[in-house]
Structure formats: C-alpha cells, structure tokens
N, C-alpha and C positions, 0 to 999 in steps of 0.2 A: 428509451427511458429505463433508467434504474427500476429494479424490481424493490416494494417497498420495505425490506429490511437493508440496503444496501447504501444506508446513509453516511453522513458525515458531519458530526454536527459544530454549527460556529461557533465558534470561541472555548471550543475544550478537542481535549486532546483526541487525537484518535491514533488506536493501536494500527499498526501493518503486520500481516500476517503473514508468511511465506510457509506453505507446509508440506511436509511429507517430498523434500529431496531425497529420490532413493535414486541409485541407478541398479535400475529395472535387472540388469544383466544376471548379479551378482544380488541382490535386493538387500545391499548394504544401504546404509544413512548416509546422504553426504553430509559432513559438518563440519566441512572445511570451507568451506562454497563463500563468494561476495555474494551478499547480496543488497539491493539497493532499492529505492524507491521515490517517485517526485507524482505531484498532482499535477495533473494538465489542465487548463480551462477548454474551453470551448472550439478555440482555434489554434491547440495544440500547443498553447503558451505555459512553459510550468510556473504553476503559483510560486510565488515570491515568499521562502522560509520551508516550504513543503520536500525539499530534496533530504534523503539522508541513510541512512545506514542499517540494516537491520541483523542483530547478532542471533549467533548460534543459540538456543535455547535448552535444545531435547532431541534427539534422535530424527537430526531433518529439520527439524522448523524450527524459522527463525523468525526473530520480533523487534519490530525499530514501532518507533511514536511519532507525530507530525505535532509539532507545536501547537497547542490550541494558540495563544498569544501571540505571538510570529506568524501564524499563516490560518486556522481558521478565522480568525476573529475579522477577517477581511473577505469570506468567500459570501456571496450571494444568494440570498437564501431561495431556495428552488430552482437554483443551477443546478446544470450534470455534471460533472467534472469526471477524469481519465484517471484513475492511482495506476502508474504503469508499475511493477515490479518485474527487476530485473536477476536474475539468479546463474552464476557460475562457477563451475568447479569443474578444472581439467579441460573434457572437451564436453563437458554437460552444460549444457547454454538453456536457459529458459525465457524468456518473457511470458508477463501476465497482463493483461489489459481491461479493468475492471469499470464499470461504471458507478458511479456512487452519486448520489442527491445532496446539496447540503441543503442543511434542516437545523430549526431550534431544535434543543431536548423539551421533549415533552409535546410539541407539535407534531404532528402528521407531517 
C-alpha cells in the first residue's frame, strides 16, 4: 500500500518527476537523458493515455504531466497503481517503480 502522500488524483492532471540525474563518477547533471513514464494497473497493464515523455527542466530533473482527461478520469478510486519511470543517457540506465493511490482531491 502506497504511503498516504503518494496519490494520484482522478480526473486532474498529475506531474512526473524524475530528479537529480547525476552521474555519480564525475557529479555532473545529466540533461541530455530520455526520460519516459506509463501507469500500470494492478496486473501490470498500462493505463490507457498515462504513457509519455518527460523533459529536461534544471540541472538533472525532469518533468512530463499524465493527462487528467485521457487517463485519470478513468482510474478507480482507491486502486494502487505502478508510475514506472524510466531514465537514460549513455550507459546510465535507471528505472523507478513507485506506488501511488488514486484519490479524489480533497478525500483521504
């Protein structure tokens, strides 16, 4: 179970966050890096509208949006869902595998 700041709420948009690409070696920024993201349901299926893109921002972190209208407005409310984020540049390969709640705004 998602911890309770880790929601998702239906029918409005939600940011993705990828942060602090560094490579460690050299403790440059990568800001060149793809980075990507899709919501998975329950049995690993990604939510339909939730795949996409997230851009270079600042020094390392990157920022894409999931459709509230395309893809929350159909997630069920106090499901867990999977945001996988994926990140690479060169030979720096990341995966993130988060859990998130979806939630009305304003509900628990």
């Amino acid at each position: 179970m998602p911890a309770p700041g880790d929601r998702i709420y239906i029918g409005a948009d939600h940011n993705v966050h990828y942060d602090d690409a560094m490579d460690e070696a050299t403790e440059v920024p990568l800001t060149a890096g793809t980075c990507t993201f899709e919501l998975q349901d329950e049995d690993g299926a990604t939510v339909t509208g939730s795949t996409g893109t997230a851009a270079h921002v600042s020094a390392g972190d990157y920022l894409g949006v999931i459709d509230g209208p395309t893809c929350t407005a159909d997630l069920v409310y106090d499901a867990t869902y999977t945001l996988v984020i994926t990140f690479t540049q060169g030979n720096y390969n990341d995966v993130r595998h988060l859990s998130v709640r979806a939630a009305y705004r304003g509900r628990n």
